[in-house]
C-alpha positions in Angstrom: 27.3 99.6 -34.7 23.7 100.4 -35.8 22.1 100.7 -32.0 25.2 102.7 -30.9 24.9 105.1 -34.6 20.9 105.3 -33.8 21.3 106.0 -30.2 23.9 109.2 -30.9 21.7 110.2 -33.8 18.5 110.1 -31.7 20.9 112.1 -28.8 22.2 114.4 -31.1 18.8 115.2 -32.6 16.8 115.6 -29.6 17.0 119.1 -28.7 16.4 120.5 -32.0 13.5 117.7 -32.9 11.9 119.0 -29.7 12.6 122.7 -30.6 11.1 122.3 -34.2 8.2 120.0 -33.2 10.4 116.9 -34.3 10.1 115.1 -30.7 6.4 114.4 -31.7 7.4 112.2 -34.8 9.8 109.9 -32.0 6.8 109.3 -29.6 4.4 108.5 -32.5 6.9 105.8 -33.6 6.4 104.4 -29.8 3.1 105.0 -29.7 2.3 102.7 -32.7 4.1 100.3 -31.8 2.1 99.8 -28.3 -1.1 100.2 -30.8 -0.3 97.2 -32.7 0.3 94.8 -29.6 -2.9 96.2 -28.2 -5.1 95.3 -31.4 -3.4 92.0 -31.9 -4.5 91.2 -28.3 -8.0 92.7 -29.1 -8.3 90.7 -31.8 -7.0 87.0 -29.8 -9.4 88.3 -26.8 -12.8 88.6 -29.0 -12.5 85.9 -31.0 -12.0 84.0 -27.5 -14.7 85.7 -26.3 -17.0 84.9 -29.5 -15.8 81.3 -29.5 -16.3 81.3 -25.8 -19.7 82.3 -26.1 -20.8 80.5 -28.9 -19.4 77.2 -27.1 -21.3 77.8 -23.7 -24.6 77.9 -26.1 -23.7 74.6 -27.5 -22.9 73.1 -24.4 -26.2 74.6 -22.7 -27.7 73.3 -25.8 -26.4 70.0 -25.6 -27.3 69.7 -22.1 -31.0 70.5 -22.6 -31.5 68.1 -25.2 -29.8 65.1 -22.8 -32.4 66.2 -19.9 -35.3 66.6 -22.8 -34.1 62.8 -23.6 -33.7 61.6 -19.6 -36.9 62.9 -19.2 -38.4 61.2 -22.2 -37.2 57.8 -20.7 -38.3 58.9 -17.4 -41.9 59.3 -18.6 -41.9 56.8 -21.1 -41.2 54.1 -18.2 -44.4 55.6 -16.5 -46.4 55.7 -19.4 -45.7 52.0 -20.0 -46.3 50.7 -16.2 -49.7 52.5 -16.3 -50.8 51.4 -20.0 -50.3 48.2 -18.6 -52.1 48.6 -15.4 -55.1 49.8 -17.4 -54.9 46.8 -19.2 -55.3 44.5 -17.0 -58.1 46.2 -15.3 -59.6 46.1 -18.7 -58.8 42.0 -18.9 -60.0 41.7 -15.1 -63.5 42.8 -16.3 -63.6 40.4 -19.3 -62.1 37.8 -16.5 -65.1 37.9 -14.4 -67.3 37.5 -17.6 -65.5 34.7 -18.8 -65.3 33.0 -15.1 -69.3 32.9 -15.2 -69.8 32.0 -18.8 -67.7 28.9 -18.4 -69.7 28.1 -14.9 -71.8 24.6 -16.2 -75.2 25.4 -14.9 -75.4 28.3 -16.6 -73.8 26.6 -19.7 -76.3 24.0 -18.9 -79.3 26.0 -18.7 -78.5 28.1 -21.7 -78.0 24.7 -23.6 -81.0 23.3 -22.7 -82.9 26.8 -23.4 -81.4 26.3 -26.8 -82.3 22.9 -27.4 -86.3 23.4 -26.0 -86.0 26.4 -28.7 -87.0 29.6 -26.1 -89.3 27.1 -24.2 -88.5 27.4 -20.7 -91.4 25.4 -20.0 -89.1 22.1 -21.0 -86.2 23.1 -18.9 -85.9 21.2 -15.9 -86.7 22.8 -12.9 -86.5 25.9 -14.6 -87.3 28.0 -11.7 -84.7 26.9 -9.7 -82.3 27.2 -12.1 -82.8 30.8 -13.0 -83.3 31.5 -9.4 -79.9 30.2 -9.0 -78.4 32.0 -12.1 -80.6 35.3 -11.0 -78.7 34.5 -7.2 -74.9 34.0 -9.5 -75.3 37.0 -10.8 -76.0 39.2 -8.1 -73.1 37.6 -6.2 -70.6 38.4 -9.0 -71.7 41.5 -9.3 -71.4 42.8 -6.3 -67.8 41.1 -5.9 -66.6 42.4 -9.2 -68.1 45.6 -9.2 -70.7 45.5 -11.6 -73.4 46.6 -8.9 -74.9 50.0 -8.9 -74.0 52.2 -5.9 -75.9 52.8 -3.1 -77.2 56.5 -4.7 -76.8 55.7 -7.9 -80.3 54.8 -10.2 -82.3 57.4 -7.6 -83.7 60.4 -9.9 -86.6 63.0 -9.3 -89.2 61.7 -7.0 -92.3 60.0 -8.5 -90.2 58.6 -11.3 -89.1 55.2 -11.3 -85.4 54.3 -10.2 -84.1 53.5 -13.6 -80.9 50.7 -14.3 -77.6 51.6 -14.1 -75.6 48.5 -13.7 -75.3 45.0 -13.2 -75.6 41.6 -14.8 -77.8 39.7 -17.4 -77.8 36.6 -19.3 -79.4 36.5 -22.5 -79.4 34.6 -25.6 -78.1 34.6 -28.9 -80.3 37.8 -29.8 -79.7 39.5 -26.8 -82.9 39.3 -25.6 -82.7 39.1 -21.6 -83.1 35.9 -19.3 -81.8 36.3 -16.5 -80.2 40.2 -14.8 -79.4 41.7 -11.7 -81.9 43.9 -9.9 -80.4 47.8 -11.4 -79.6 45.7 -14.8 -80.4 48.3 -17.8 -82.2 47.3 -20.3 -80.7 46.4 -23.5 -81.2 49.1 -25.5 -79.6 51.8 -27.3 -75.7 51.2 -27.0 -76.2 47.8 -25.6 -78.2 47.0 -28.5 -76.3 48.3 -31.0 -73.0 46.5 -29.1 -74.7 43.3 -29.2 -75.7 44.0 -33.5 -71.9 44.8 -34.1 -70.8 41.8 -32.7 -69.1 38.9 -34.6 -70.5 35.7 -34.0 -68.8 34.3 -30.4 -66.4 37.1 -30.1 -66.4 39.2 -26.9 -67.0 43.3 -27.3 -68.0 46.1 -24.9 -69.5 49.4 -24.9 -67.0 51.9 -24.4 -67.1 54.8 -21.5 -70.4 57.5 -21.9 -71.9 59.3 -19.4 -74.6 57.3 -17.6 -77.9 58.0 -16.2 -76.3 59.0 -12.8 -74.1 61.0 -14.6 -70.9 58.8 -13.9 -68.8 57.1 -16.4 -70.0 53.7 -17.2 -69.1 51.2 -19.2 -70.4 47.7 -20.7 -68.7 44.2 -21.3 -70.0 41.3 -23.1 -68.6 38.2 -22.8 -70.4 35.0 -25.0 -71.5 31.5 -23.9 -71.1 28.4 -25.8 -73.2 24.7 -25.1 -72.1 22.2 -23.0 -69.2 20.4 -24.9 -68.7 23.1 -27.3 -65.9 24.8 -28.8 -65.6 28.5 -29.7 -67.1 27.9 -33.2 -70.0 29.7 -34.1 -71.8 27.3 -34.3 -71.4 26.6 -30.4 -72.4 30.0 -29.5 -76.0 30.2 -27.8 -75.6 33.7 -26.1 -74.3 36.4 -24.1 -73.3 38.1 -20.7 -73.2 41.6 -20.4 -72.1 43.7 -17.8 -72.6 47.3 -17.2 -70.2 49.1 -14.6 -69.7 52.5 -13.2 -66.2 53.5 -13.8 -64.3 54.6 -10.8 -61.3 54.9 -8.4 -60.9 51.4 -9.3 -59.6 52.3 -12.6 -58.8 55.7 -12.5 -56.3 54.8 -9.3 -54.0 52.9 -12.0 -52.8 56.3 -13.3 -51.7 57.1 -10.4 -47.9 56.6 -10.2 -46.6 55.1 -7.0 -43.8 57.2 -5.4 -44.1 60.0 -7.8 -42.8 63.2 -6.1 -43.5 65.5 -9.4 -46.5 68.2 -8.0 -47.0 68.5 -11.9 -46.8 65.8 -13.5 -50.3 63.5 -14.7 -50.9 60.7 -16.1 -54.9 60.5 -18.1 -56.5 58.7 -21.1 -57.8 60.5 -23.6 -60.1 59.1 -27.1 -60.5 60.9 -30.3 -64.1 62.4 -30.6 -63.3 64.1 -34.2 -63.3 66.9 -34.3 -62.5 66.8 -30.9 -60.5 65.1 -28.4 -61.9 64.1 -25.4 -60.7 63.7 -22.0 -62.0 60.2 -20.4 -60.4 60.0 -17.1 -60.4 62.7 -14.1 -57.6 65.5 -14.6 -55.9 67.2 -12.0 -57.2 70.3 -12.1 -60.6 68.8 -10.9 -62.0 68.2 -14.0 -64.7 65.1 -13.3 -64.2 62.1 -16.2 -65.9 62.9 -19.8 -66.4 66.1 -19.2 -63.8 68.1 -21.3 -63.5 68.1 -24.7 -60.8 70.2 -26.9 -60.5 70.4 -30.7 -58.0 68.2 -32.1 -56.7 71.1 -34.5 -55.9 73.8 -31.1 -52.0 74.3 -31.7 -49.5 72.6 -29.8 -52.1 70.4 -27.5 -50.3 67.5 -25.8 -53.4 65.2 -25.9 -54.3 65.8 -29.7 -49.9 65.4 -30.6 -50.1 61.9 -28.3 -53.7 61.1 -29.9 -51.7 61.6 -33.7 -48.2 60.3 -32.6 -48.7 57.6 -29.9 -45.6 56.8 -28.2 -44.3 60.2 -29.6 -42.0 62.6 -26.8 -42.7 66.4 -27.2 -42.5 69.7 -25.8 -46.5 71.0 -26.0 -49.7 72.8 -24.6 -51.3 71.1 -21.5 -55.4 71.2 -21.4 -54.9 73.8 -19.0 -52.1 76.7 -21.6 -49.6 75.1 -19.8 -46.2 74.2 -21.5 -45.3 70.5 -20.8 -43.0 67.3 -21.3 -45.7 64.9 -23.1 -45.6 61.2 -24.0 -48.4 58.6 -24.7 -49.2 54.9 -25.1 -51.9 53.2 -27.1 -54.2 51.1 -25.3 -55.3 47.9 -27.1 -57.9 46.8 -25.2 -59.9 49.7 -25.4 -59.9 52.9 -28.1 -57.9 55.1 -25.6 -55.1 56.6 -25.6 -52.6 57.4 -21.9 -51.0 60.9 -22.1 -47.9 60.9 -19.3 -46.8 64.6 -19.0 -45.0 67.1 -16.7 -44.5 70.9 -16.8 -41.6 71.8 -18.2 -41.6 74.5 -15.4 -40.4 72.1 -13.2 -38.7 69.5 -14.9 -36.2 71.8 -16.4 -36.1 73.8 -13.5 -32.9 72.8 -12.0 -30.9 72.6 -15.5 -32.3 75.2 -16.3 -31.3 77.3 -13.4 -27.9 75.6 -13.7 -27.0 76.4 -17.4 -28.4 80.2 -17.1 -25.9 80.4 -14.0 -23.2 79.3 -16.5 -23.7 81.8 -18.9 -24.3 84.9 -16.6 -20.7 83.8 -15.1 -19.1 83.1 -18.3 -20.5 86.4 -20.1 -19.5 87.9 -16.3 -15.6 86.2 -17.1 -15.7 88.0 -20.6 -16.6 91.0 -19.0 -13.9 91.3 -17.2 -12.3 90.4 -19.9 -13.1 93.7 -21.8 -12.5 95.7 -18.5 -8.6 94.1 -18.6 -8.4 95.2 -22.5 -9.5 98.8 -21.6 -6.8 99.0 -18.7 -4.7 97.7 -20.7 -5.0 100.2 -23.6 -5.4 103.7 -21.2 -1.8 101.9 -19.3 -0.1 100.9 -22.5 2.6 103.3 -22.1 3.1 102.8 -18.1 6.7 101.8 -17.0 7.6 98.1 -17.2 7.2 97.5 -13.4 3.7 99.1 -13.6 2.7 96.7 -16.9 3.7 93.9 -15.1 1.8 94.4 -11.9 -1.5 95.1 -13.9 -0.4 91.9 -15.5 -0.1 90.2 -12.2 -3.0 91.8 -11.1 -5.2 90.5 -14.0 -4.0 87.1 -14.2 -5.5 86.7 -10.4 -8.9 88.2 -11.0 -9.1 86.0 -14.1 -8.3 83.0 -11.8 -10.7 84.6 -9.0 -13.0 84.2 -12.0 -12.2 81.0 -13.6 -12.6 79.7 -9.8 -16.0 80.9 -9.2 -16.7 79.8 -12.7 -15.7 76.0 -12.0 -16.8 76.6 -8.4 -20.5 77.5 -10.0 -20.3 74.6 -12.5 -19.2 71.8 -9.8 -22.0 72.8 -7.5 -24.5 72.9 -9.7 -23.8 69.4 -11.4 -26.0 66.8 -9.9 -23.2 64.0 -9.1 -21.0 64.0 -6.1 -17.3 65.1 -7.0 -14.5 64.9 -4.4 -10.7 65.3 -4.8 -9.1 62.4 -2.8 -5.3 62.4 -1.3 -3.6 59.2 -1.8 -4.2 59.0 2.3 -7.9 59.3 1.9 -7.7 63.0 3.2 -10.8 65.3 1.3 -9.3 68.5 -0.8 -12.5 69.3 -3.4 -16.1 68.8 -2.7 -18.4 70.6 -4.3 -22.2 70.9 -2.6 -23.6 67.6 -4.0 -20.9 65.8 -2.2 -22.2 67.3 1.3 -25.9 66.2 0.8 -27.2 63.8 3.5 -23.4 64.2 5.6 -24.7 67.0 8.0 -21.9 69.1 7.1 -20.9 71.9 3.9 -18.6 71.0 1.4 -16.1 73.5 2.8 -16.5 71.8 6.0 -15.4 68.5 4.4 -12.5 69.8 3.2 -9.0 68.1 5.0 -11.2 65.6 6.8 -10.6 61.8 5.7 -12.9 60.3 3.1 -14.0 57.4 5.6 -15.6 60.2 8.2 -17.7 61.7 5.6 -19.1 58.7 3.8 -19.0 55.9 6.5 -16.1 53.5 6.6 -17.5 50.8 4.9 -17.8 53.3 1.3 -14.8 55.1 2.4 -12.4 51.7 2.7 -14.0 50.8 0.1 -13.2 54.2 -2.3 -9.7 54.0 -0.3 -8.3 50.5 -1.8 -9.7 51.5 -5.2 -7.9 55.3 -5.5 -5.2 53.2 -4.5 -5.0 51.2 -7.3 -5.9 54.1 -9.6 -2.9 56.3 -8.0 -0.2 52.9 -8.8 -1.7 52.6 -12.4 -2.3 56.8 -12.7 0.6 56.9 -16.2 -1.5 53.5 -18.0 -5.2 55.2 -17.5 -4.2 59.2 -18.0 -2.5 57.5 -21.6 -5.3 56.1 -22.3 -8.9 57.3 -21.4 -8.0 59.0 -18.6 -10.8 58.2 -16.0 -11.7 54.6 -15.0 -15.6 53.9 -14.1 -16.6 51.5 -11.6 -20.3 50.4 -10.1 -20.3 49.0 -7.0 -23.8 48.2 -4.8 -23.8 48.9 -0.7 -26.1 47.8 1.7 -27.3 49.7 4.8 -30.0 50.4 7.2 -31.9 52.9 4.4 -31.4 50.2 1.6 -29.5 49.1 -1.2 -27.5 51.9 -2.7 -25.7 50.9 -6.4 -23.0 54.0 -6.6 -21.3 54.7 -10.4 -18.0 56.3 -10.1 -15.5 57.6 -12.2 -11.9 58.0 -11.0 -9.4 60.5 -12.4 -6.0 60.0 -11.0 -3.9 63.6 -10.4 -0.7 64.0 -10.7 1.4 65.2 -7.5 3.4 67.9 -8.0 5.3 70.3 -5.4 2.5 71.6 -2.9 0.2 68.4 -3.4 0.3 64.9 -2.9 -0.7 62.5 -5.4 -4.9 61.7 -5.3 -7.6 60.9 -7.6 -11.0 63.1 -8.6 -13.8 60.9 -7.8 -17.6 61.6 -9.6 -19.9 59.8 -7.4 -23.6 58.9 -9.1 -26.1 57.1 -7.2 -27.9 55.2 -10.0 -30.4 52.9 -7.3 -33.5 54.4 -9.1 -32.0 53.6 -12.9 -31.1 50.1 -11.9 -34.7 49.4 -10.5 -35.7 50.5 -13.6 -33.7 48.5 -15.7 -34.8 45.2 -13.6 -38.8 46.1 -14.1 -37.9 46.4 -17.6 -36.0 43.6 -17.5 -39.2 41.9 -15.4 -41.8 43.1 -17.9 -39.7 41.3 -20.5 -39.5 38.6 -18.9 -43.1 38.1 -18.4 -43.8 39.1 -22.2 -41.4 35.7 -23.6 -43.8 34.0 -20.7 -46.4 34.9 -21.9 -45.4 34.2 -25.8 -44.1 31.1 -24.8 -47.3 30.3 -23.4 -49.4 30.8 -26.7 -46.8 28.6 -28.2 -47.8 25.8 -25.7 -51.7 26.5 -26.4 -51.1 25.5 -29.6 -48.6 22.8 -29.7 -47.3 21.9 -26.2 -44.7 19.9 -27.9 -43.2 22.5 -29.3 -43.7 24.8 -25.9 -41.4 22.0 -24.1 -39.0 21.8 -26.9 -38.4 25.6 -26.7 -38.0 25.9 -22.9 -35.1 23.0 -23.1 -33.3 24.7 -26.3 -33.0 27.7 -24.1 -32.1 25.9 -21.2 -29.4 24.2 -23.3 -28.6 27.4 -24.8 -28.0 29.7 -21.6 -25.7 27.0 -20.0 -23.8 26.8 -23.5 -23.3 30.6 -23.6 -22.1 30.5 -19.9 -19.8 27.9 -20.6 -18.2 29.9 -23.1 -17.9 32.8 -20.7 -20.0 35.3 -23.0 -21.7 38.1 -20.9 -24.3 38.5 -19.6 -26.5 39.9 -22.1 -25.2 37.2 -24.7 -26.8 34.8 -21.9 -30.1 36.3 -22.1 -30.0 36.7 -25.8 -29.3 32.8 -26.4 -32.2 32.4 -23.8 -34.8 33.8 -25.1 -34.5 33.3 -28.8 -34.4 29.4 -27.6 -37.4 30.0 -26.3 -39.1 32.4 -29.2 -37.7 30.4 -32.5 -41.0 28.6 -32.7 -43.4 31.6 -31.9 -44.1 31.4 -35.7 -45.7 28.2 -35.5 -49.3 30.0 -33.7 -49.3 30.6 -37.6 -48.8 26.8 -38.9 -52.2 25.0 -39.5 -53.2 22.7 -36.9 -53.5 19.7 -39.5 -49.4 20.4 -39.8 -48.6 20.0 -36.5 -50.9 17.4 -35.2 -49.8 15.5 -38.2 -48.4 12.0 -37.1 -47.4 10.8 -40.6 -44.4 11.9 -42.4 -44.6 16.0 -43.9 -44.7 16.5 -47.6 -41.9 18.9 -49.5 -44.3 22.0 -49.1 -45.4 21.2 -45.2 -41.9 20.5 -43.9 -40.8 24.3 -45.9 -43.7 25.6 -43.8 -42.4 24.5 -40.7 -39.1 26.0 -41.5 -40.1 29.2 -43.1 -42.0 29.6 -39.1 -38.8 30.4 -37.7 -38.4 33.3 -40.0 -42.3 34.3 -39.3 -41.2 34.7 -35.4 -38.6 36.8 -36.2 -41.0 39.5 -38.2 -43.6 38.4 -35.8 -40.8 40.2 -32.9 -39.2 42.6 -34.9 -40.7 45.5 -33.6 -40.0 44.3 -29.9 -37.3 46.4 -28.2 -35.0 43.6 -26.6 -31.8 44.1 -24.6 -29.7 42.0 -26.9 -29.8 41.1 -31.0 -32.9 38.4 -30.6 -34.5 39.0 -33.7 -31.1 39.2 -35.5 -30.2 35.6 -33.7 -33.8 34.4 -34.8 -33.1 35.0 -38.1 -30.0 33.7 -38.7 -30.7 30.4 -36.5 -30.9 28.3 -40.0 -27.9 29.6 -41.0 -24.7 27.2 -41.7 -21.1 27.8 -40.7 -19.7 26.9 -43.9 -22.2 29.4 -45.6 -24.6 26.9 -47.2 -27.5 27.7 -45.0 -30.8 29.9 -46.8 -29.0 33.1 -46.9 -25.5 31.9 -47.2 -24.0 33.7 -44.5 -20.7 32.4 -43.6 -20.3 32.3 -39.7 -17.9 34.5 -38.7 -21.1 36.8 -40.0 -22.9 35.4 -37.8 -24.2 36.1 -34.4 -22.5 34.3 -31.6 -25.9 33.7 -29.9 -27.5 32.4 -33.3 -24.7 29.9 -33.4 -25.1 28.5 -29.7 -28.8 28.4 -30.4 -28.6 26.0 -33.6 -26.2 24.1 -31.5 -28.8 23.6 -28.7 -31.8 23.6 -31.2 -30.3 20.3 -32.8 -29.2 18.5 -29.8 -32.4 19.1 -28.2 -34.2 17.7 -31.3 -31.7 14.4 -31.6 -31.9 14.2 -27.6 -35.8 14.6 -26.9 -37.8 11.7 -26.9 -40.9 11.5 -29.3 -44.3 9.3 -29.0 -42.8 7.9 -32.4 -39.1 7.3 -31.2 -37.0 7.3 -28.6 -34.4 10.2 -28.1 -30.8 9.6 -28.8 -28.3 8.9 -26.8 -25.8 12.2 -25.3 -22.7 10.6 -26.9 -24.4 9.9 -30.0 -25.7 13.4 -30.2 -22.9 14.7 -29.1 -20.8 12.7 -32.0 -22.9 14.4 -34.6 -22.7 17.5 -33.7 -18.6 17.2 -33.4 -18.5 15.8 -37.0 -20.4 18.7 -38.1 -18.5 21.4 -36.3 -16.8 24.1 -38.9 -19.5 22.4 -41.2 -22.6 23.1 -40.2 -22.2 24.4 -36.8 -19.4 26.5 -35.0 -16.9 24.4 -33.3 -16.9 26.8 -30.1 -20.5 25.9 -28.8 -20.0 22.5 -29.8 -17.3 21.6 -27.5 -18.6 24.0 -24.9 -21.7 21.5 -24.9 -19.6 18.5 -24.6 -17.6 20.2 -21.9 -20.9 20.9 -20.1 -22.5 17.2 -20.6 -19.1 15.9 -19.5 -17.7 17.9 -16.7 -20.4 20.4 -15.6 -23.8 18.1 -14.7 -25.3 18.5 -18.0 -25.9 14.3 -18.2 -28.2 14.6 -14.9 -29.7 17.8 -15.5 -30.9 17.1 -18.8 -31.5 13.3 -18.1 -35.8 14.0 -18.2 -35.0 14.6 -22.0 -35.2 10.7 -22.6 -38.6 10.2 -21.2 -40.9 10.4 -23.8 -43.9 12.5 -23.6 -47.3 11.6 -22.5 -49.6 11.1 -25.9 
């Protein structure tokens, strides 16, 4: 009754309304209404475009600071490969110092020298002798590089060539015996090297600018009597050798395979109030021959010199803006700067992310455009209103296509949508690299003719599998990852994918959104890394053995015992290596015991056997700053820990670290098991008895019987059979 009363009302009251003016009042009533619909839809559209924009900042944002910290691992890798290459050159010079000062005629001569008190006269056959040293030295230095070069020593004529480098042998005082031919004399920084010495110790000279004007260096090496120690008292003189510093050490900046045109590795030293450059730089800049104050803002060399091992965004020598990181050298007061320009580091993400915005502030754009048709056509016909609709809702998909068209090109992964057949219906460019076609050529050919047949079987079976399982993964994560390593005539390949399964619905069958990442170069990586380590429990384990070999041996079988514990109890991999070496870095702390402790064959006192255990908890601080894989230091620490919670800390063991409780397990059936000069080792069933009866007691139960398992069933009896045999004394 209302709409039919308001209907005849507005009928009846139309001609006069329109007479008097009163029409106007009807179409304003319209008109605001239109308004309202129009500014609530203003409203929803800005905020979407403020929240829109405000979200592609943050995501640009984000995206810059994961390249800023790809880049900082890329570069720290670098900087650590070459800090070490450095340092062994460094090591390689003290090496051929060493070689000749533990030769025994020259250890011979020097001791006689000694004993005749600076009479050579007494020596026997002292001309031969030095002839022979004089002949040594000459030999080593031209093998080592300690000779001058064949221009190097020549100055203005009628002046004297003077010495540049070589080899010399002189005693305690450093007064020369025996050099090389272009030997310098020891003066000046030689001298004052050879004050500043401590008794015995080695020391150099570091890198100045020579006579030739070349960057040498000195290296002194001492030499102790026949059938002496390194005591001081031992020590009867010195070597010294001067070098000219070259492509022989400067080449180990040099990063094999690098394919940056702007990125440079050099070693810098502080010269307050300056820093100053000590190798060659790329712009052509010779060695020792640039110097900058350490206070000019921003400047890479002076932030690395002040933050060493620090990651940066800073000033080059050269203005330029650069990625910078650095690495202390301990050899030698330098510090290695690794750096690229942020020009073209950034480059492609760069590029990338600005391309996202320009399309995204391009979307709103259009945005605003539809809002303005909109308003001007608010009071069109309801067929006209919808076909703007319709006509807007496909230039905003036209849009949002380009947009995720833009974005999938420009990512740097491979991302193909995949049929359930294997036929191609996405790729986006990275997809097509190295396949000889475009990415819309790919599209509706089979996976296996794009990628080779072994990959694409391979990718077939597994969409498969994600397609029959597609309700499980998209209720839970939604994307399964997968690594998987190929073979072929270029190399090995190790591919990391991620597989989205899609729904079918009425146009499409169902398939699966693969993101394909070829991670070869990480995984290298991670093994030299993994190498490196290696060689740095090697070489740990080694100063262990240097000074107690028993202890050496006893480490290398508790983390033999460990590993196969851990791998009988089907822990991963990383628990594996974690178990390993701690086994074999538990006793690192004893370097720090007295000698007297170690050696000694009677029974310890109270306060020498706590020593002995407080050494475990010495290697642990001793590695805590070491950046392992796995919870080392954390297993280290705990090692002395009880399962029942009586241990030093009273930690109860499901606190624990798995790896600290296989560990103790292996730690105390290597100690029952081993054979000593004093005693003989126990036998495996004994041992074995023990450690049972102290399971949930002192000891987890779980590497317990995983060690029995092993002894009994998995070769453990024969491969650890040499543990009865005692040591030589």
């Amino acid at each position: 009754m209302t709409d039919e009363n308001d209907t005849e009302t507005a009928t009846e009251k139309s001609e006069p309304e329109q007479a008097s003016g009163g029409g106007g009042v009807e179409k304003e009533t319209v008109k605001r209404g239109v308004n309202k619909v129009v500014l609530i839809t203003a409203i929803v559209l800005v905020a979407l475009a403020i929240g829109g924009v405000a979200g592609v900042f943050w995501f640009i944002e984000s995206e810059r600071a994961r390249d800023h910290q790809a880049w900082q691992v890329r570069l720290g890798i670098v900087a650590d490969s070459r800090a070490a290459a450095v340092t062994e050159w460094v090591d390689a010079q003290y090496s051929v110092l060493r070689e000749m000062s533990e030769n025994a005629s020259l250890q011979l001569y020097m001791t006689e020298l000694m004993l005749s008190e600076g009479d050579r006269s007494q020596i026997t056959d002292e001309p031969a002798q030095a002839g022979y040293l004089r002949n040594l030295l000459v030999a080593s230095a031209d093998r080592a590089g300690f000779s001058a070069p064949t221009s190097a020593g020549e100055v203005s004529a009628n002046v004297e060539k003077a010495g540049v480098a070589g080899l010399a042998l002189t005693d305690e005082n450093g007064e020369t015996l025996v050099a090389t031919p272009a030997m310098p004399p020891i003066t000046g920084r030689l001298r004052a090297a050879v004050a500043a010495m401590s008794e015995g110790d080695p020391g150099f000279v570091d890198i100045y600018v020579g006579l030739t004007g070349l960057p040498t260096m000195a290296f002194i090496t001492p030499v102790y009597a026949v059938q002496g120690g390194s005591g001081g008292s031992d020590f009867i003189g010195l070597i010294i050798g001067v070098r000219i510093v070259g492509d022989d050490l400067f080449e180990n900046l040099e990063q094999p395979g690098e394919i940056e045109q702007t990125a440079e590795t050099y070693l810098v030293r502080s010269a307050k109030p300056n820093v100053e450059y000590v190798s060659p730089l790329k712009d052509g800049t010779r060695p020792l021959k640039r110097r900058l104050a350490l206070n000019t803002p921003d400047l890479a060399s002076a932030f690395v010199l002040d933050t060493a091992g620090g990651f940066g965004i800073k000033r080059d020598y050269d203005g330029a803006e650069v990625l910078v990181t650095g690495r202390p050298l301990t050899a030698v007061p330098w510090t290695l700067v690794r750096k690229v320009t942020t020009a073209e580091a950034l480059a492609d993400t760069d590029t990338r992310l600005t391309t996202m915005l320009v399309v995204f502030l391009m979307l709103i754009g259009g945005m605003a455009v539809t809002l303005i048709a909109v308003w001007r056509h608010g009071t069109s016909i309801r067929a006209a209103e919808a076909a703007e609709g319709f006509r807007i809702a496909a230039e905003r998909f036209g849009n949002l296509s380009k947009f995720l068209k833009v974005v999938t090109d420009g990512q740097p992964t491979s991302i193909m949508a995949v049929t359930d057949a294997g036929v191609i219906t996405f790729a986006n460019y990275q997809a097509s690299v190295g396949t000889g076609i475009t990415h819309e050529e790919m599209l509706g050919k089979s996976l296996s003719s794009v990628i080779g047949p072994i990959k694409g079987k391979y990718f077939l079976d597994y969409n498969a599998e994600i397609i029959r399982n597609r309700e499980e993964i998209l209720a839970g994560d939604g994307r399964v990852s997968n690594e998987k390593t190929f073979e072929d005539e270029r190399g090995r390949h190790i591919i990391r994918s991620y597989h989205i399964p899609l729904r079918p619905d009425r146009d499409f069958p169902p398939g699966c959104l693969m993101i394909l990442d070829d991670i070869s170069e990480l995984v290298e990586q991670r093994e030299r890394r993994s190498l490196i380590m290696n060689q740095l429990v090697s070489t740990l384990l080694t100063v262990v053995g240097r000074r107690d070999p028993f202890t050496a041996d006893h480490a290398l079988r508790v983390s033999d015992v460990a590993e196969c514990i851990a791998k009988e109890m089907e822990l991963e991999d990383q628990a594996v290596q974690t178990s390993g070496i701690s086994g074999k870095l538990m006793n690192l702390g004893k370097t720090l015991v007295p000698v007297e402790i170690l050696s000694k064959e009677g029974a310890l006192t109270d306060e020498e056997m706590q020593i002995v255990r407080d050494s475990v908890q010495v290697s642990a601080d001793l590695l805590q700053e070491v950046d392992f894989d796995g919870p080392v230091v954390d297993t280290i620490r705990q090692v002395q820990e009880k399962w029942d919670g009586s241990g030093p800390k009273g930690m109860l063991g499901e606190d624990l670290e798995i790896s600290a409780c296989i560990v103790a397990v292996a730690n105390a059936f290597v100690g029952m098991a081993s054979a000593r000069p004093y005693r003989a080792g126990m036998e495996f069933e004994k041992a074995c008895g023990i450690l049972v009866g102290l399971g949930g007691k002192e000891f987890s139960r779980r590497p317990v019987a995983a060690l029995v398992n092993y002894i009994e069933n998995r070769g453990g009896r024969e491969r650890w059979a040499h543990f009865s045999v005692p040591p030589e004394a």
